[in-house]
C-alpha positions in Angstrom: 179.5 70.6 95.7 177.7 73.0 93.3 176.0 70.7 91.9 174.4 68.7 95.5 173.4 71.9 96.1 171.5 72.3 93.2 169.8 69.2 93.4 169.0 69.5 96.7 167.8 73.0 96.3 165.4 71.0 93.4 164.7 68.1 95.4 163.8 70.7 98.5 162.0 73.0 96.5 159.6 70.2 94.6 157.9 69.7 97.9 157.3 72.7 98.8 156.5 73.8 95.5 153.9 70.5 95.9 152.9 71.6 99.4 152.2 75.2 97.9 150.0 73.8 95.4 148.4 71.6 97.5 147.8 75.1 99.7 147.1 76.7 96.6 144.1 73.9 95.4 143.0 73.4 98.9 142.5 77.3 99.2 140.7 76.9 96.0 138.4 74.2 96.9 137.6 76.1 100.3 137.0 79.5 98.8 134.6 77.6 96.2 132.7 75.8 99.4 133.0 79.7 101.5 131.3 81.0 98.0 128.9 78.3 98.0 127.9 78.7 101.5 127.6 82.1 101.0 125.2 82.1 98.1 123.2 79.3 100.1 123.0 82.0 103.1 122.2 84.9 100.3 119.2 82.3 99.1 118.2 81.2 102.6 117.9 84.9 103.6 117.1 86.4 100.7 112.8 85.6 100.7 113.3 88.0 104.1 115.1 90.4 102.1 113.3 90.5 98.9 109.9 91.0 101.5 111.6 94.1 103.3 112.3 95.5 100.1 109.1 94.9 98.4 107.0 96.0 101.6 109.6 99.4 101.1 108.7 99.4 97.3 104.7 99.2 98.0 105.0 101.7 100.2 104.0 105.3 99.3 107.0 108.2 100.2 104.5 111.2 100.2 101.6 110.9 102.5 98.9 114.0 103.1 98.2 114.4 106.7 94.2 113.2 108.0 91.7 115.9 108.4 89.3 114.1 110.1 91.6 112.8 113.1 90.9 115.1 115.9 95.0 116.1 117.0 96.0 115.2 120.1 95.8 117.7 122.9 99.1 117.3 124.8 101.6 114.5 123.0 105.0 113.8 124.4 106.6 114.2 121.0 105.2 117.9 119.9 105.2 118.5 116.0 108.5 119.9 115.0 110.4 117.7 117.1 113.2 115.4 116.0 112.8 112.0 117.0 115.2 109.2 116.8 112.7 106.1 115.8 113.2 102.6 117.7 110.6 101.2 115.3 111.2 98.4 112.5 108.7 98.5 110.4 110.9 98.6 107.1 114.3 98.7 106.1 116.1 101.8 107.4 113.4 103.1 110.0 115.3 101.7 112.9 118.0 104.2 114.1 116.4 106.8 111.6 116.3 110.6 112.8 112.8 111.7 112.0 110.4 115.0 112.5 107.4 114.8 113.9 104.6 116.1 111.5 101.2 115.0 113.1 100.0 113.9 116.4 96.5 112.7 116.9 93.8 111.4 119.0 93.7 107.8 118.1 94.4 104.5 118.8 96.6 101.9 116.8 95.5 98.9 115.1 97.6 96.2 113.8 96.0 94.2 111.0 96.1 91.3 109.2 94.3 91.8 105.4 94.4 90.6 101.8 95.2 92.9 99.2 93.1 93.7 96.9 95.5 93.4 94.0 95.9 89.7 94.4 99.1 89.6 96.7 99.6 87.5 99.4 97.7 87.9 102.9 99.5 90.9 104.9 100.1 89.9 108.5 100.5 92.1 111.6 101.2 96.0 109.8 101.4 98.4 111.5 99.6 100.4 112.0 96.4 102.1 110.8 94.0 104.4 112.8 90.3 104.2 113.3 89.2 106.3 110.8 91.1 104.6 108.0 88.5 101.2 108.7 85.4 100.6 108.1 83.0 98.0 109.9 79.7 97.2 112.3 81.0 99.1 114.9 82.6 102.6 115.5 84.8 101.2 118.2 87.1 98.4 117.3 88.7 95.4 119.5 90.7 92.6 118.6 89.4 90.1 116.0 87.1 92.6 114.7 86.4 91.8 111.0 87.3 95.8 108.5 87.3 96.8 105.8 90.1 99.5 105.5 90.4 102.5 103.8 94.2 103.3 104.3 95.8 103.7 101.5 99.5 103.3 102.4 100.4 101.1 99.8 99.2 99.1 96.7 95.9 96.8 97.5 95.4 98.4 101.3 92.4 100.6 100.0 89.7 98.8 99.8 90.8 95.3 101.2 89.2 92.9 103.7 91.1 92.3 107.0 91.0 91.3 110.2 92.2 93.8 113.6 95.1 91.9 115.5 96.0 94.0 118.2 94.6 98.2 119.5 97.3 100.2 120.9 97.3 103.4 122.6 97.5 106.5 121.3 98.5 108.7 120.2 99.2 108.3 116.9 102.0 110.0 115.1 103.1 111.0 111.4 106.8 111.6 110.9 109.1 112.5 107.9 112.3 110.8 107.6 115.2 109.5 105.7 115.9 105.9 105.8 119.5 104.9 107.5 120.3 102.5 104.0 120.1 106.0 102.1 116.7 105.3 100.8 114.4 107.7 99.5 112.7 110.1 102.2 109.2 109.1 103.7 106.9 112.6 103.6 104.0 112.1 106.7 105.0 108.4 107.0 102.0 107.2 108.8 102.0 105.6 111.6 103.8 105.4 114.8 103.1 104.9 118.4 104.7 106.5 121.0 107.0 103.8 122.5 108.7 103.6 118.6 110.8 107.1 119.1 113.1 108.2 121.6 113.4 112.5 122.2 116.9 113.6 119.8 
């Protein structure tokens, strides 16, 4: 009796000791496909990454605020306030609390230009204000050619580009600290109105 019982106990236990390798291999094998998959999505996703974070690299963290913009009379967000921002303009803006720092009397202009460093044509930033361009005419409409003198980030100053879009004013500077725990951005410039919400 003892010994039926062993070899059925044996004879039981070699399938499922088969079945749990089988488990065990096929576990394996999917974990090896999930991994794959996930470094394909990494990949796929990662040009989209890698551009957020360089665009966050390029960009300067201490900005002075204009002198020659003429500040706004009577903004809805007053200096000093804290703003919650609904813009997306980088990584960690979106949700970010933010001060503002600087209103003014402008209008917003989304550009496309070529930096002058050699890197790759810039499409739709935002934003820059009329007295960081230079061109035939003092004031500008969409698919006016510029030159701009921002100088946000590496190869804005100086670079040939092209106006895609004017939005209302004003325009506003804000300091902030990135929701990803990046480093703060001093007079980050710029924002329009509709991008922050009143804290």
């Amino acid at each position: 009796m003892k010994k039926t019982l062993t070899a059925l106990t044996t004879v039981a236990g070699l399938p499922i000791a088969l079945t749990g390798v089988g488990i065990s291999a096929n576990a394996a094998t999917n974990k090896s496909n999930n991994n794959m998959n996930s470094e394909m999505s990494k990949d796929g996703s990662k040009n989209d990454s890698m551009d957020n974070m360089n665009m966050d690299m390029k960009m300067k963290h201490k900005n002075s605020l204009p002198t020659d913009l003429k500040k706004a009379t009577d903004p809805k967000y007053k200096v000093g306030s804290s703003v919650e921002l609904t813009a997306d303009h980088m990584n960690g803006m979106k949700d970010a609390t933010a001060k503002v720092t600087g209103a003014y009397d402008s209008p917003l202009y989304v550009i496309d230009y070529t930096p002058t460093n050699g890197g790759k044509e810039v499409k739709n930033h935002k934003y820059v204000v009329k007295t960081e361009l230079k061109g035939d005419k003092k004031n500008f409409k969409k698919g006016d050619k510029v030159t701009v003198e921002a100088n946000h980030m590496k190869g804005m100053k100086g670079a040939k580009g092209t106006i895609v879009q004017v939005c209302k004013g004003p325009a506003y500077a804000v300091t902030f600290t990135p929701t990803n725990g990046g480093k703060e951005y001093i007079n980050h410039k710029w924002l329009s109105q509709n991008e922050m919400e009143a804290k």
